[in-house]
ROSE-4610 file (N, C-alpha, C; in Angstrom, 1 decimal, always signed):
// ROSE-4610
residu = [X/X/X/X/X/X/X/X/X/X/X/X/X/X/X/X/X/X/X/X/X/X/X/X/X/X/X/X/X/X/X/X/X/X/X/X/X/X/X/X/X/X/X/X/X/X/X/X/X/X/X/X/X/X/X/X/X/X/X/X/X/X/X/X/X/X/X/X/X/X/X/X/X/X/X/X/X/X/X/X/X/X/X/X/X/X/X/X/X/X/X/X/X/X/X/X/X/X/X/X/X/X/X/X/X/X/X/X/X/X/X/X/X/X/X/X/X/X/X/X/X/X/X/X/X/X/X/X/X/X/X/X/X/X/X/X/X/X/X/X/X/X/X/X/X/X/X/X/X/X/X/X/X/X/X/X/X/X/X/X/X/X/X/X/X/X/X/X/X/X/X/X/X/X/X/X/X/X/X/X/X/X/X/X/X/X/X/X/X/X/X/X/X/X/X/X/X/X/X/X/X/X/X/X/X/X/X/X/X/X/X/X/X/X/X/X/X/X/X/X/X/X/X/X/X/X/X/X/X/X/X/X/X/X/X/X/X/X/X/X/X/X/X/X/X/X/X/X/X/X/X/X/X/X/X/X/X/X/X/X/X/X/X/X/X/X/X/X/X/X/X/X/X/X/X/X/X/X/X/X/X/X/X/X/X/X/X/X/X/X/X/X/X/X/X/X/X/X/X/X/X/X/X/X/X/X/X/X/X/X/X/X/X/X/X/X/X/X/X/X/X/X/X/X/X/X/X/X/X/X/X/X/X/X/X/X/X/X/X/X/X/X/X/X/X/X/X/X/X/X/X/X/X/X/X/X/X/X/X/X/X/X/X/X/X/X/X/X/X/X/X/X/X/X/X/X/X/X/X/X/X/X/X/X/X/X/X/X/X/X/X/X/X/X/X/X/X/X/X/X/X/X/X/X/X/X/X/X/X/X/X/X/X/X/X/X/X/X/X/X/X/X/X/X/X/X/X/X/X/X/X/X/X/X/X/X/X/X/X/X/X/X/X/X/X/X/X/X/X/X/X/X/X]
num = [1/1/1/2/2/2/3/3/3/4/4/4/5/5/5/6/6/6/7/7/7/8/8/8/9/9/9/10/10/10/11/11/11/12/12/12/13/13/13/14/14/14/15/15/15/16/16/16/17/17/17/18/18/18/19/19/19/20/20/20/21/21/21/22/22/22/23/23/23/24/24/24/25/25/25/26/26/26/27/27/27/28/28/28/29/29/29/30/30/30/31/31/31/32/32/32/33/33/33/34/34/34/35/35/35/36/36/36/37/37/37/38/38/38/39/39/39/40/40/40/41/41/41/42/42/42/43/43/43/44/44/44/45/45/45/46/46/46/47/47/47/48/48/48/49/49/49/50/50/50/51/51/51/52/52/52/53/53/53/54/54/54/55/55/55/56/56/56/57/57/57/58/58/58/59/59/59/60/60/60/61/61/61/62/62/62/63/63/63/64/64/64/65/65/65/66/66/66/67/67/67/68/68/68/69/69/69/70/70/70/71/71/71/72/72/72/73/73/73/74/74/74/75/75/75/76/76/76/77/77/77/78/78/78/79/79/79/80/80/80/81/81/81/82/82/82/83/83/83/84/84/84/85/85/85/86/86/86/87/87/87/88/88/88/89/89/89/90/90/90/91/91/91/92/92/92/93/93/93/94/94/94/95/95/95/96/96/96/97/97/97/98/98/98/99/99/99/100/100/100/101/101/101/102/102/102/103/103/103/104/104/104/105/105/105/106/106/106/107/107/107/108/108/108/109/109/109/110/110/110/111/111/111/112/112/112/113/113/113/114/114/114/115/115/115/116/116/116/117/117/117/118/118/118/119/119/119/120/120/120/121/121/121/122/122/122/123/123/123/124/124/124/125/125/125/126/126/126/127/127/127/128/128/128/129/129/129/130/130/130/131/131/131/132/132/132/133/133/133/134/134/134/135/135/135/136/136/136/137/137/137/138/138/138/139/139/139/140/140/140/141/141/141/142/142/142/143/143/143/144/144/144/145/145/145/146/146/146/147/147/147/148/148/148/149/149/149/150/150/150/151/151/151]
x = [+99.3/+98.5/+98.1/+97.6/+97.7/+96.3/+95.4/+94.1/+93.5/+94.6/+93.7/+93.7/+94.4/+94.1/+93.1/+93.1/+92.0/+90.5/+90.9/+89.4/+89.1/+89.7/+89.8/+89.1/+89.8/+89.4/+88.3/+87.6/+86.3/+85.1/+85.8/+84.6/+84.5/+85.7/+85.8/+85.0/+85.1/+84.1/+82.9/+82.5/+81.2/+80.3/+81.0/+80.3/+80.5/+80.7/+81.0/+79.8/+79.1/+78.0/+77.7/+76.9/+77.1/+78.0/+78.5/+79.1/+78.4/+78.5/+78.0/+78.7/+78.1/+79.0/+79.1/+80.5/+80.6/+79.7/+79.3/+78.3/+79.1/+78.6/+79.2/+78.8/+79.5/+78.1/+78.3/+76.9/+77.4/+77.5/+77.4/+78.7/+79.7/+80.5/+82.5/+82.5/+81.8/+82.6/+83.2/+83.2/+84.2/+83.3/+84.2/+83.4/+83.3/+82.5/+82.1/+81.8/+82.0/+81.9/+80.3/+79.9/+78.3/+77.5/+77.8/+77.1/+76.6/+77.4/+77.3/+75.8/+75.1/+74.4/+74.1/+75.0/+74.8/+76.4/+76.8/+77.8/+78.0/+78.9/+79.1/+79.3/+80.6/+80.2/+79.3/+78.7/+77.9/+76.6/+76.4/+75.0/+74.0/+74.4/+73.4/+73.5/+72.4/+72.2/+73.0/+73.6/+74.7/+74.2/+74.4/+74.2/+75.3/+74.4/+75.0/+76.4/+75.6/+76.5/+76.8/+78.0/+78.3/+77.7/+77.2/+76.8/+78.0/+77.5/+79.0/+79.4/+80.7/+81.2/+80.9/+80.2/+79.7/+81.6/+80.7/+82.4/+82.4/+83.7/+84.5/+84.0/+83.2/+83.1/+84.7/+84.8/+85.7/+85.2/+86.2/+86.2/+86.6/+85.3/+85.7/+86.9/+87.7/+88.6/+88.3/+89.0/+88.4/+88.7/+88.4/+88.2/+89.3/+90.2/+91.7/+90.8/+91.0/+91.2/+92.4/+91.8/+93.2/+94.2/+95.8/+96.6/+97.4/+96.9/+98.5/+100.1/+100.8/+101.9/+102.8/+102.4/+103.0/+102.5/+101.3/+101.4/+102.3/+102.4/+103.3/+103.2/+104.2/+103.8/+103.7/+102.3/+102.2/+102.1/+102.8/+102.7/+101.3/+100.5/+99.2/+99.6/+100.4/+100.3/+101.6/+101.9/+103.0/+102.7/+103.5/+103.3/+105.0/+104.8/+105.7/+106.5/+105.2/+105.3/+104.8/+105.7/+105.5/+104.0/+103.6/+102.7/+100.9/+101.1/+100.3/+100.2/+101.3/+101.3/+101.1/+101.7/+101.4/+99.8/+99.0/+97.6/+96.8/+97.3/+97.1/+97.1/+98.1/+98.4/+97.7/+97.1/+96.4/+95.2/+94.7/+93.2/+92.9/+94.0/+94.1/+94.1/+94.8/+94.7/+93.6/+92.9/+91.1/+90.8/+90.6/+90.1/+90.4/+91.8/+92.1/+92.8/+93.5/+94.6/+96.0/+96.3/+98.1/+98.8/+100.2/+100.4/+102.1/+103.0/+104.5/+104.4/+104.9/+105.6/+106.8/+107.7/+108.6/+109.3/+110.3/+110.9/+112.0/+111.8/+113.4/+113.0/+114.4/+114.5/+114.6/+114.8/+114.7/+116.6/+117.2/+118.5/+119.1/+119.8/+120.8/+121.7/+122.1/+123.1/+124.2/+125.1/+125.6/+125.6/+124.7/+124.4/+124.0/+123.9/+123.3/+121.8/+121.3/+120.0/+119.4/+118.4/+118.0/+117.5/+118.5/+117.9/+118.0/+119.3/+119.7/+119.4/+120.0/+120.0/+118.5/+117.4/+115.8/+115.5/+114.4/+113.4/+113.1/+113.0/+112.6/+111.2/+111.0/+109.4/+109.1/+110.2/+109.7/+110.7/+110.4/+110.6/+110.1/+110.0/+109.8/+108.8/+107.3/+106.9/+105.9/+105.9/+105.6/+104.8/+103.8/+102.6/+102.3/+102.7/+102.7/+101.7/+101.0/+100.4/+100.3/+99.5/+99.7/+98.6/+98.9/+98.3/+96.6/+96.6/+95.3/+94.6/+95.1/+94.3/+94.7/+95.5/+95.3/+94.1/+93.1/+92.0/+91.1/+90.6/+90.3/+91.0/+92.4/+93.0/+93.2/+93.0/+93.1/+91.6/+90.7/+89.2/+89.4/+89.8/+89.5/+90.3/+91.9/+92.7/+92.2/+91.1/+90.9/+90.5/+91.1/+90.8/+91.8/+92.7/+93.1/+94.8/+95.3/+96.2/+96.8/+98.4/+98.8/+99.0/+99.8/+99.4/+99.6/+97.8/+97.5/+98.0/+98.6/+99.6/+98.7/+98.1/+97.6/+98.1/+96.7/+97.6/+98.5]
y = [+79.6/+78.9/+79.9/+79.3/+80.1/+80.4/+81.4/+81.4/+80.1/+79.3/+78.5/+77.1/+77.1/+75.9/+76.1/+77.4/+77.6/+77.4/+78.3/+78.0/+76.2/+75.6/+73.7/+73.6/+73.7/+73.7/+73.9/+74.9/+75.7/+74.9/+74.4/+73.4/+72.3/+71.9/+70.2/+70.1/+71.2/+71.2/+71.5/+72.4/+72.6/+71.4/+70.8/+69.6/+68.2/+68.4/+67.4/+67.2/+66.1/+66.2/+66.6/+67.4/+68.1/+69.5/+70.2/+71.3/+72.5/+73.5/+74.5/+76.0/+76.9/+78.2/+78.6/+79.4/+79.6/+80.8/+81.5/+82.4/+83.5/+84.6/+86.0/+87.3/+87.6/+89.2/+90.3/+90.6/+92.1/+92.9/+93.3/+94.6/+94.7/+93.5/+93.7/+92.7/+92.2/+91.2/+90.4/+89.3/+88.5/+87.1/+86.1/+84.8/+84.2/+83.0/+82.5/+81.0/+79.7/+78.7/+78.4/+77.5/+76.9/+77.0/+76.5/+76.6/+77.9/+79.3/+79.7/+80.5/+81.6/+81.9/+84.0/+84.0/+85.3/+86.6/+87.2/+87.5/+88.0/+87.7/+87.8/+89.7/+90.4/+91.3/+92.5/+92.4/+93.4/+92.8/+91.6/+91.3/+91.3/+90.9/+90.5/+89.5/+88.9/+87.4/+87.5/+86.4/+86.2/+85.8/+86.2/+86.1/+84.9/+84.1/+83.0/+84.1/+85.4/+85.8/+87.1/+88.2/+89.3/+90.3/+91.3/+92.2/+93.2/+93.8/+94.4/+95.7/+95.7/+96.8/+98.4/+99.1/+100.3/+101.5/+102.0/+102.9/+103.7/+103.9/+104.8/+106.1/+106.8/+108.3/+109.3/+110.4/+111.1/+112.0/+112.4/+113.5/+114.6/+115.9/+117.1/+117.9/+118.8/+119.0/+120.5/+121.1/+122.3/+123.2/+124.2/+125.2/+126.2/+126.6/+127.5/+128.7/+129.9/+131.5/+131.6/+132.3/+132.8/+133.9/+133.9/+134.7/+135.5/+136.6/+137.3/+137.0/+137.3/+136.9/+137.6/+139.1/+139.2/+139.1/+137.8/+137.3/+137.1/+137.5/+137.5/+135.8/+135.3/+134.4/+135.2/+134.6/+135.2/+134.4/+134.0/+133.2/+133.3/+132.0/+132.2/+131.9/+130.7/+129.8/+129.4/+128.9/+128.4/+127.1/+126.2/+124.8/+124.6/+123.8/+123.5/+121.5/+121.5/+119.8/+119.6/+118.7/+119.0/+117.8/+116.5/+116.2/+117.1/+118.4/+118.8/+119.8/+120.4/+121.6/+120.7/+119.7/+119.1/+118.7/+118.8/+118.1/+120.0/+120.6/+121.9/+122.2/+122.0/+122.2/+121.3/+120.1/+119.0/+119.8/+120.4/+120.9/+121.7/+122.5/+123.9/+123.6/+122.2/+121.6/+121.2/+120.1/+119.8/+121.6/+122.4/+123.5/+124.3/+123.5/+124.6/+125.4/+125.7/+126.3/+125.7/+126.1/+126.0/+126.3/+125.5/+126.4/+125.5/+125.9/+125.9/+125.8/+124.3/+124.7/+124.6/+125.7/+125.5/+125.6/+124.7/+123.5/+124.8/+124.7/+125.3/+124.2/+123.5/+122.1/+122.6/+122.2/+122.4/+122.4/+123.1/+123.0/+122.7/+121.6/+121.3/+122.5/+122.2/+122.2/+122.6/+121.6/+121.6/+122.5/+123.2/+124.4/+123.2/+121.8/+121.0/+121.1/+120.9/+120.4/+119.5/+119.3/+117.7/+116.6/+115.4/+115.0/+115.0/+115.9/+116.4/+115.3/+113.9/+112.8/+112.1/+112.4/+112.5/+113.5/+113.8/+114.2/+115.0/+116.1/+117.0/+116.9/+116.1/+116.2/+117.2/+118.0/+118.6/+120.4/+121.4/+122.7/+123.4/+124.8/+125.4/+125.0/+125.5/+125.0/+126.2/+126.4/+128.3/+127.4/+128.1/+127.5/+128.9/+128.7/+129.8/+130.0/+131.0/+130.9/+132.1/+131.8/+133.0/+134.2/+135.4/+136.4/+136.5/+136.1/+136.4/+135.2/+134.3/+133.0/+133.0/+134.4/+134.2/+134.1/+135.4/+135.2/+134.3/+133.1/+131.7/+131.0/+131.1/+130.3/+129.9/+131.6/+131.5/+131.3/+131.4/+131.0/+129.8/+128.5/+127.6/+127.1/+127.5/+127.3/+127.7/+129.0/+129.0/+128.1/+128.7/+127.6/+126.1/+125.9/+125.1/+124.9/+126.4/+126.4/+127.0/+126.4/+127.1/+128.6/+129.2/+130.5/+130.9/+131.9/+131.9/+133.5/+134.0/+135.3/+136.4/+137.1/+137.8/+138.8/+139.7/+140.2/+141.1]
z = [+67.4/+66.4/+65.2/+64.1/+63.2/+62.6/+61.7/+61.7/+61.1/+60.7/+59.7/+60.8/+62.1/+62.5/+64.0/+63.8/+65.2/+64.2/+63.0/+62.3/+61.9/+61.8/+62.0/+63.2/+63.9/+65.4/+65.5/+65.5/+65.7/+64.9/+63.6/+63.3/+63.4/+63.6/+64.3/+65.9/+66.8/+68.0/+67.6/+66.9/+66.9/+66.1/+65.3/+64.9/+66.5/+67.1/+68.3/+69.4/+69.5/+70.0/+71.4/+71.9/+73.2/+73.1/+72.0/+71.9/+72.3/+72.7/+73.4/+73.3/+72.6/+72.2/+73.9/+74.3/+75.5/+75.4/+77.0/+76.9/+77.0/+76.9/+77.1/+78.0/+78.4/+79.3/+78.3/+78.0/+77.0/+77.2/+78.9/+79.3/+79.6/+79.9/+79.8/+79.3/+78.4/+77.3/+77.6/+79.2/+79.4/+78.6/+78.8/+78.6/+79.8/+79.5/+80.8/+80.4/+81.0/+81.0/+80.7/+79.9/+79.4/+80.9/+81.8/+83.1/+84.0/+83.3/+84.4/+83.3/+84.1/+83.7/+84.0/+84.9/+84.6/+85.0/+84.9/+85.0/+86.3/+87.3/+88.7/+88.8/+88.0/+88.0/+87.7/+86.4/+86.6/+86.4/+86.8/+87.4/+86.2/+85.1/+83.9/+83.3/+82.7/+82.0/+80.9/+80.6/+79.9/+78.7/+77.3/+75.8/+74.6/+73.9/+73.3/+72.0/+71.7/+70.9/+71.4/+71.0/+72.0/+70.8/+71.4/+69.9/+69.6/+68.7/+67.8/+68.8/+68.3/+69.2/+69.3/+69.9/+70.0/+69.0/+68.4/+67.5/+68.6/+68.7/+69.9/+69.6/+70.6/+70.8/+71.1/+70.4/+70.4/+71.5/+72.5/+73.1/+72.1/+72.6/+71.7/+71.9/+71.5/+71.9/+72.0/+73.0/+74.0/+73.0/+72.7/+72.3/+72.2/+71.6/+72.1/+71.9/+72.5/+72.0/+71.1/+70.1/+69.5/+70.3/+70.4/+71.5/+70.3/+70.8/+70.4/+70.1/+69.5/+69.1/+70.0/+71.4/+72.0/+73.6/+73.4/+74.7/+75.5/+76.8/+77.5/+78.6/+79.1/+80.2/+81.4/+82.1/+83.1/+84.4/+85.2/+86.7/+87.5/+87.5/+87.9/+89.4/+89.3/+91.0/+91.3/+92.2/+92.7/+93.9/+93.7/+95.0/+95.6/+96.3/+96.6/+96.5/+95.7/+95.6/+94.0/+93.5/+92.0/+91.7/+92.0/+91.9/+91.6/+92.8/+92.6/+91.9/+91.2/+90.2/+89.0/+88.6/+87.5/+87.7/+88.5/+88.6/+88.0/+89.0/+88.1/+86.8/+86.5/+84.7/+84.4/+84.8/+83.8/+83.6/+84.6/+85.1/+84.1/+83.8/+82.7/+81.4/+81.0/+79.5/+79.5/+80.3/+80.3/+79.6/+80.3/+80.3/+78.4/+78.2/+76.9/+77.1/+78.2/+78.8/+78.7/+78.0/+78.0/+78.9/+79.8/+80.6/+80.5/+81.4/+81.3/+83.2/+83.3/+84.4/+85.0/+85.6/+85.7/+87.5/+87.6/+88.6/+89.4/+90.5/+91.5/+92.4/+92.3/+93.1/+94.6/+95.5/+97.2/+97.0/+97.9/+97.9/+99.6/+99.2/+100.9/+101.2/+102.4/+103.3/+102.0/+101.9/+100.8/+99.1/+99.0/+97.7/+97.0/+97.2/+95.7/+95.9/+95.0/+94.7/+95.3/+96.5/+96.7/+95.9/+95.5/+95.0/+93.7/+93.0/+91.2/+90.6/+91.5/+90.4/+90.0/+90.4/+90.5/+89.9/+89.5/+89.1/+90.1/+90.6/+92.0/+92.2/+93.5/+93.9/+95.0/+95.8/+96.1/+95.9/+96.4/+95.8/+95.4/+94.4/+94.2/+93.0/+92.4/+91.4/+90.8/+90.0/+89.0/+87.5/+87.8/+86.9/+86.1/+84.6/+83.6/+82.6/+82.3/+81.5/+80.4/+79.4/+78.8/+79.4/+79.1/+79.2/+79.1/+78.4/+77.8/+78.5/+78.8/+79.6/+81.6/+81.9/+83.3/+84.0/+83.7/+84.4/+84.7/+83.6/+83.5/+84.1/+84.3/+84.9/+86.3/+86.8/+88.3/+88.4/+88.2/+88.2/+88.5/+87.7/+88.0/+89.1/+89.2/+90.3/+91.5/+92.0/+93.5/+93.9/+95.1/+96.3/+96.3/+95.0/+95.0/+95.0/+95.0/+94.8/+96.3/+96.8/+97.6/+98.1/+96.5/+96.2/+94.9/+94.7/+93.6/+93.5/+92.0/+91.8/+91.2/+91.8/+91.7/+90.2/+89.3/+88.4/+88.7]
């Protein structure tokens, strides 16, 4: 439908006797039929109008160190399951930490790769960072990592 026949619409019902603005909850904004009266889930009385939308807060964005131009990569950790190295590196970008991780697939019987034609979930997994950000890095990784690489 088009704006101009939903706006017809809207005032052809609201002039209709017995018309009723549907209600609203003003914490998840669903609607709700004239009868009901309060919102099932978050348990508040439901409002004839929704108030205006709160402006989206920005997350701040973390803070880099300035690095050297002859920072080195340096291997903080290693797994053996890529799920969790990638949960690592997420940990490190929250943090402001850049990091590189790189994949040695598990190898068969055979000298292939398990699994070449996939994405490797499990194998070898080397979590890189720069120099100047290892110490922070293994900081936040103890205790969580299989093995964390000492400098």
């Amino acid at each position: 439908m088009t704006a101009a026949v939903l706006r017809w619409w809207y005032n052809v019902a609201a002039d209709c006797p017995g018309y009723e603005e549907m209600p609203y909850c003003p914490q998840c904004r669903d609607e709700f039929q004239d009868w009901v009266k309060a919102c099932p889930d978050c348990r508040v009385a439901l409002v004839a109008e929704l108030p205006p939308v709160p402006a989206p807060t920005s997350k701040p964005k973390p803070v880099r160190t300035p690095h050297r131009e002859d920072d080195a990569l340096v291997l903080v950790a290693t797994s053996r399951h890529s799920p969790v190295a990638e949960m690592w590196a997420g940990m490190l970008e929250d943090k402001g930490i850049r990091s590189v991780l790189k994949t040695y697939p598990s190898v068969g019987i055979s000298g292939q790769a398990v699994g070449s034609w996939i994405r490797p979930v499990v194998g070898r997994f080397e979590l890189y960072v720069l120099e100047s950000d290892a110490e922070p890095a293994r900081e936040i990784l103890d205790g969580l990592c299989d093995d964390i690489s000492a400098p």
